[in-house]
VOGU-3710 file (C-alpha; in Angstrom, 3 decimals, decimal comma):
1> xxxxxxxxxx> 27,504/68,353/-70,612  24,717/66,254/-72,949  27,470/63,967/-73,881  28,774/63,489/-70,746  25,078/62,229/-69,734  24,898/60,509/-73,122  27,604/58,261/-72,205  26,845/58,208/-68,812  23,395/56,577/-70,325  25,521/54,120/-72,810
11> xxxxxxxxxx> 27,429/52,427/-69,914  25,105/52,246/-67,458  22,601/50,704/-70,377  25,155/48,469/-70,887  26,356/47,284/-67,609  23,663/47,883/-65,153  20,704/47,904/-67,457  20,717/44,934/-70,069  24,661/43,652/-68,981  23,409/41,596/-65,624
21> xxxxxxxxxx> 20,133/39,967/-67,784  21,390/36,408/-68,455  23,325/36,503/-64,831  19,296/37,279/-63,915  17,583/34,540/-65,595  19,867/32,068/-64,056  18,921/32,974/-60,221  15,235/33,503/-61,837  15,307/29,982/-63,098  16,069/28,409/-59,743
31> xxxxxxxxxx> 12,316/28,510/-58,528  10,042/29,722/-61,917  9,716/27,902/-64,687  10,747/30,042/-68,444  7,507/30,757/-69,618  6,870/32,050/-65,961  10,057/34,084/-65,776  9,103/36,070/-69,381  5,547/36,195/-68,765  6,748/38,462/-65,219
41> xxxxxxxxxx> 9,435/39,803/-66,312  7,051/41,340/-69,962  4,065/42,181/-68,002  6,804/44,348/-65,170  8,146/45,875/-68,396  4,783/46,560/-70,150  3,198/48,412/-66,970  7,224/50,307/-66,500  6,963/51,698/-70,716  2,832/52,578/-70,003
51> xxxxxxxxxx> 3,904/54,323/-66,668  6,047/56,680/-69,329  3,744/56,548/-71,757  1,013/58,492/-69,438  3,659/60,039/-67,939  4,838/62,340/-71,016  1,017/61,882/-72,235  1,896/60,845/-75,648  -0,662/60,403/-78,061  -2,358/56,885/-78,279
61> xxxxxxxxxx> -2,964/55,361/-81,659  -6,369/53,822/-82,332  -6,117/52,234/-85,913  -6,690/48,427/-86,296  -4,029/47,348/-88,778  -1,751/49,578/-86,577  -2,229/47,534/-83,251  -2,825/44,352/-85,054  1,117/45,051/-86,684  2,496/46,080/-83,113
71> xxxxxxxxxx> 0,896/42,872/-81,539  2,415/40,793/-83,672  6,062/42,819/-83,403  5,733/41,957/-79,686  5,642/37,994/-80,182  7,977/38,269/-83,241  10,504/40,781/-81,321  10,027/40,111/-77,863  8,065/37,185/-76,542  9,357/34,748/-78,527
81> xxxxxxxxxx> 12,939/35,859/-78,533  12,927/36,155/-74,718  11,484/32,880/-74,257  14,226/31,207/-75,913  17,066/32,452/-74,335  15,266/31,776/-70,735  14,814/28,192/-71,718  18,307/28,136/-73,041  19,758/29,385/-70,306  18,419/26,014/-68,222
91> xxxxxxxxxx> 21,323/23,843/-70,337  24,180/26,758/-71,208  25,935/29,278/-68,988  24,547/32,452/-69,070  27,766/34,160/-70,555  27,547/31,391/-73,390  23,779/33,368/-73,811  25,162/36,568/-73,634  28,552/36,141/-76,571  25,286/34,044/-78,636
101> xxxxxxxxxx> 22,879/36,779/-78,425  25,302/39,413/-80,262  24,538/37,584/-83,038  21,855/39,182/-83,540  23,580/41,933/-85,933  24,648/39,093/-88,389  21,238/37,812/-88,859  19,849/41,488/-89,443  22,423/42,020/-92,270  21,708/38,882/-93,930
111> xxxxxxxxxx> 17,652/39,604/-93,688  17,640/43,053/-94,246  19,958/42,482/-97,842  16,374/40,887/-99,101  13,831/43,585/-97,532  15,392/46,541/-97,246  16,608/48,600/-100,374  18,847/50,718/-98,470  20,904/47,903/-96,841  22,437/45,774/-99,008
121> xxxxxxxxxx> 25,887/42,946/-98,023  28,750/44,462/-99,408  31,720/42,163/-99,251  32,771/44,247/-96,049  30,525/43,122/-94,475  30,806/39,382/-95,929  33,684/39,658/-94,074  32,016/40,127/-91,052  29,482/37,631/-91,506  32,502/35,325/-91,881
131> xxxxxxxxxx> 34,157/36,064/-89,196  30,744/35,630/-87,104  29,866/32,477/-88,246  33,606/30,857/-87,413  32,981/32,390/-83,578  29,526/31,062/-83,664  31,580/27,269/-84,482  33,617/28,024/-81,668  31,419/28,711/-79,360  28,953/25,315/-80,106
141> xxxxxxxxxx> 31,977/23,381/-80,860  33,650/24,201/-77,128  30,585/22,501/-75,425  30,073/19,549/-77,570  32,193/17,401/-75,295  30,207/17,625/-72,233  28,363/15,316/-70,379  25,070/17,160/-71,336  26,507/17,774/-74,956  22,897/17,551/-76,256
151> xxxxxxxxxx> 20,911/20,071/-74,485  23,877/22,618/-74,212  23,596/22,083/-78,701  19,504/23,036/-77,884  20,377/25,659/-75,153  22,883/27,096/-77,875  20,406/26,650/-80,914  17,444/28,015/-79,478  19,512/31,828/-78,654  20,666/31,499/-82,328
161> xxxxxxxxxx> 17,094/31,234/-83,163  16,069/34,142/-80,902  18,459/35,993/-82,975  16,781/35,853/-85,917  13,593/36,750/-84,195  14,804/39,776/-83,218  16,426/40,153/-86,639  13,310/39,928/-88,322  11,507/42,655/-85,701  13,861/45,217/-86,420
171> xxxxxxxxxx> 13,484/44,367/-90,524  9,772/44,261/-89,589  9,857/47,525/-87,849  11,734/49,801/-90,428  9,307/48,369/-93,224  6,049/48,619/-91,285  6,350/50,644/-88,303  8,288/53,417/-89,503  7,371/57,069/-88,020  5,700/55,713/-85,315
181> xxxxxxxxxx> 7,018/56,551/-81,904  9,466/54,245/-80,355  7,694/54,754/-76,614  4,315/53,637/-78,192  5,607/50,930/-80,103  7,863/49,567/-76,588  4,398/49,738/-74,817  1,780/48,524/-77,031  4,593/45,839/-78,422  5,379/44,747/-74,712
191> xxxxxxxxxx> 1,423/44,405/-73,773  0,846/42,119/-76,719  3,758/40,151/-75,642  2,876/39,914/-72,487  -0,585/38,292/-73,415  1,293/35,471/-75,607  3,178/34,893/-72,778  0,265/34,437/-70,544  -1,684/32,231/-72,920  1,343/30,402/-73,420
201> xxxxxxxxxx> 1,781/29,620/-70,128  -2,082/28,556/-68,974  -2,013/26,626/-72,292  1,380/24,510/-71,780  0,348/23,811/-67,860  2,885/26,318/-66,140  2,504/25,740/-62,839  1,356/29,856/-62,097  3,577/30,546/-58,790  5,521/33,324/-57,689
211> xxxxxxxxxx> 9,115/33,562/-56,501  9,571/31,977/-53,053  12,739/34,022/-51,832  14,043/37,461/-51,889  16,815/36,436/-54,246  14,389/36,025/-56,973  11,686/38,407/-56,477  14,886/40,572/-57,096  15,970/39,040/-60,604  11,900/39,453/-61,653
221> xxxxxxxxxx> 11,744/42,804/-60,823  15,001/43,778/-61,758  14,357/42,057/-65,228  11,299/43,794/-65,462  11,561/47,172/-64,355  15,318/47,921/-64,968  15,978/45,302/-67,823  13,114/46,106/-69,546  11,160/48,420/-68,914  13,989/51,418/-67,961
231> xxxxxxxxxx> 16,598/49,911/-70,762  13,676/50,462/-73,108  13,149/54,259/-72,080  17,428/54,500/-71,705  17,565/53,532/-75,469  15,162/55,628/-76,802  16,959/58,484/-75,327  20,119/57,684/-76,714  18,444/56,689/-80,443  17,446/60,169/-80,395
241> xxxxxxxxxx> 20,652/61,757/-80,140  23,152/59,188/-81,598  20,762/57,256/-83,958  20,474/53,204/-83,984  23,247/52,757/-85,312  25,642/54,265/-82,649  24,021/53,111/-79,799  24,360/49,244/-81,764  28,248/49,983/-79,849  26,330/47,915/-77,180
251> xxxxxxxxxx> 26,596/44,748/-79,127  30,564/45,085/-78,057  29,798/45,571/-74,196  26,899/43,317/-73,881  28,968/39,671/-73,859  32,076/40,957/-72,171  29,775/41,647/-68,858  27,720/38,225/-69,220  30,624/36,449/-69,279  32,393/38,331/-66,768
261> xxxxxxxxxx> 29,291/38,264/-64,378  28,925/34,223/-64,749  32,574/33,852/-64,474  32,627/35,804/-60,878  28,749/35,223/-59,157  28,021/31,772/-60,846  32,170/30,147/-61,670  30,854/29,576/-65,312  33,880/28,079/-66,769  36,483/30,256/-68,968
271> xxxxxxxxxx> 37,752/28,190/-71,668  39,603/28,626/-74,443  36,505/28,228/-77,168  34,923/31,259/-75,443  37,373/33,287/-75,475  38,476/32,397/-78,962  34,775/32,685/-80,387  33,732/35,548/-78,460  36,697/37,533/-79,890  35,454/36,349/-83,322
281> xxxxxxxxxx> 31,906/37,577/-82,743  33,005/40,834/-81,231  35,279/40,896/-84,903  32,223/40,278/-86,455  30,092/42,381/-85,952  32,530/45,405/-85,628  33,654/45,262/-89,375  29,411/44,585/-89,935  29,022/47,937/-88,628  32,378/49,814/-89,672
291> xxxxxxxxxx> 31,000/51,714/-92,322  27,376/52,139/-90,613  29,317/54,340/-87,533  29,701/56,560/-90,197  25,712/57,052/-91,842  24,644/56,207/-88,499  25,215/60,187/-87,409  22,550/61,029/-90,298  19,839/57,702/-89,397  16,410/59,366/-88,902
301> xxxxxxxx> 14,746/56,053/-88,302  14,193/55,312/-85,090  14,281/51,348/-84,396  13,276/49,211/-80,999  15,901/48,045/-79,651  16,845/43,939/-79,354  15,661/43,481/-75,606  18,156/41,448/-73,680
//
């Protein structure tokens, strides 16, 4: 019965949870600016993870350095990483987005190899870094002979770059937040976020406005309450039975429901260089992980998951 409802919890986390995020952003981008779209969708999520937080009356932490280091995980990890795929998402389709941001496994392998001790590149997983990197070619290549060639390279760029923001949060987060527990670190991380968002947004002129029509108000809420905010507490629950590296399987289901969801609600184009470099990605980061399924049953750490 508990891993019936663990799975039950994988696939809905995949496809009802995170899955429908970039679709999201798109219909949230029609009327709000990105900084406004993050800074609604955060501060939804932040007030969803406190709600739990009071709810299960965890223990708060009071020390300085401690806050001070969970502040800055929530620009490095969250605000800054979101940010960038919204504004992406203006100049690429949103299953583009979605295929892009399972890179982010790559970029943990290749940053973790110089912080961590325990996770080192083995030439498996060279392999898979290889085999990333050509579906990463495919996927700018395929759009570098449209019209708007340039912005779809920045749209493109700028979700590689989130990437490695989240990358470096989840290197930053087994050196420095280790022990800590994952529901304080989603809230306090998400609140600090939420603040760079805000000053971001009075400081680059955002024109401060809510959504207009029910269509939306939908994609805000649902971004912030189910995308973030109940993913969050979804995750946790499955890190503490399967471990991070198990419920990483997500990184497989993640691009094949962007692209299907832009294909069907938005006709996103299916071409050839999608298919080709998604396949290539999904390769990726399958033989990156093929010998973590098997520590991943013994993983005591406890990691925050890359948002979506």
């Amino acid at each position: 019965m508990r891993q019936v409802r663990e799975w039950v919890t994988f696939w809905v986390l995949a496809i009802v949870l995170w899955g429908p995020s970039f679709l999201l952003i798109k219909v949230a981008l029609r009327e709000l600016e990105p900084v406004m779209v993050v800074a609604l969708r955060i501060s939804l999520g932040a007030a969803g993870c406190w709600a739990v937080l009071l709810w299960q009356r965890i223990p708060l932490p009071s020390e300085p350095r401690l806050l001070l280091a969970l502040v800055l995980f929530g620009l490095v990890n969250t605000a800054a990483p979101f940010l960038l795929i919204t504004w992406a998402e203006q100049f690429i389709d949103s299953g583009v987005a979605g295929i892009l941001n399972g890179t982010m496994p790559f970029f943990t392998t290749l940053i973790a190899h110089f912080f961590l001790a325990d996770d080192r590149i083995t030439p498996l997983k060279l392999l898979g870094l290889a085999l990333g990197f050509a579906g990463m070619v495919f996927l700018v290549g395929g759009n570098l002979q449209t019209a708007n060639w340039l912005g779809s390279l920045r749209g493109q760029l700028a979700v590689i770059v989130a990437c490695v923001c989240y990358a470096c949060g989840a290197v930053y987060n087994s050196r420095a937040l280790r022990g800590h527990r994952p529901e304080v670190i989603a809230a306090f991380s998400l609140t600090g976020a939420a603040a760079w968002l805000w000053v971001a947004a009075f400081v680059s002129g955002t024109e401060l406005r809510l959504p207009a029509s029910s269509a939306v108000w939908l994609a805000v809420l649902w971004l912030g309450l189910m995308g973030t905010a109940l993913a969050y507490t979804a995750a946790f629950y499955l890190m503490r039975s399967w471990g991070p590296t198990r419920v990483s399987l997500l990184t497989y289901v993640l691009p094949v429901v962007a692209v299907t969801l832009g294909v069907v609600f938005l006709g996103e184009a299916l071409h050839w260089q999608l298919v080709a470099g998604g396949l290539l990605v999904l390769a990726g980061i399958a033989v990156v992980n093929l010998r973590r399924s098997v520590a991943g049953r013994t993983a005591t750490h406890r990691s925050i998951p890359a948002s979506k």
